[in-house]
C-alpha positions in Angstrom: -3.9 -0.5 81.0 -1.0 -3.1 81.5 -3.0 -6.5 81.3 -5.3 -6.6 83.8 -4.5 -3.5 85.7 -5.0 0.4 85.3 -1.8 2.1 85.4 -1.1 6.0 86.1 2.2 7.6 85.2 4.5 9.5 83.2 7.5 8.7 81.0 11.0 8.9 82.8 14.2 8.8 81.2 17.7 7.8 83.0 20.9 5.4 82.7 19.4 1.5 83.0 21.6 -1.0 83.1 21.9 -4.9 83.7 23.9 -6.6 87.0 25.9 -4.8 89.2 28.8 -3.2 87.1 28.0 -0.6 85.1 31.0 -0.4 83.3 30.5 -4.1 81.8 28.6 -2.2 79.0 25.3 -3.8 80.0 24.0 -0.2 80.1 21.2 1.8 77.7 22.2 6.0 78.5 19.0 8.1 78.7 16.3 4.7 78.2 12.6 6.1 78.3 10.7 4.3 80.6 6.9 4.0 82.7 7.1 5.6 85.8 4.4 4.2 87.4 2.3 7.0 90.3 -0.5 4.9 91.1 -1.9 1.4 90.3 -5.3 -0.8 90.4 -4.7 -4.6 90.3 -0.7 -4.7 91.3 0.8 -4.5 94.9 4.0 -2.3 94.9 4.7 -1.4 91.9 7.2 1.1 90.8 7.7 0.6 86.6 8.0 -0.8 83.6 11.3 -1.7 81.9 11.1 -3.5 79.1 12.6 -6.7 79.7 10.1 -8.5 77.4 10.0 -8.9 73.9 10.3 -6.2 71.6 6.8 -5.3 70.5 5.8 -1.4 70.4 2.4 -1.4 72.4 4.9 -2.8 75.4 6.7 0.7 75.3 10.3 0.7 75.3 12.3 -1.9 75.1 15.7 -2.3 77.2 16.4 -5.5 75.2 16.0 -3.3 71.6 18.2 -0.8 72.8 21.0 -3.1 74.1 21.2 -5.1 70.7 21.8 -2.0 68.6 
């Protein structure tokens, strides 16, 4: 569940990174993420990645893994 919705997925794992250049060192390597398959109660809806505050029943966090 992910508020009000019902979420199916699996856990996917890849280079994320922030803007345009990569090399500006706004990057996480191998960041585990929500792949999302199939959704009730969103419209196109691909993932989750973490952009909001830290907090462990959110999943990972790109913002955690960019401050340390």
């Amino acid at each position: 569940m992910y508020g009000s919705a019902s979420l199916t997925g699996f856990m996917g794992k890849d280079k994320v990174c922030l803007g345009t250049d990569s090399s500006a060192g706004y990057c996480v390597n191998s960041f585990d993420f929500f792949v999302v398959t199939d959704e009730v109660g969103l419209k196109e809806f691909a993932g989750l990645v973490g952009l909001g505050p830290i907090n462990v029943n959110n999943g990972p966090s790109l913002m955690q893994n960019l401050i340390t």
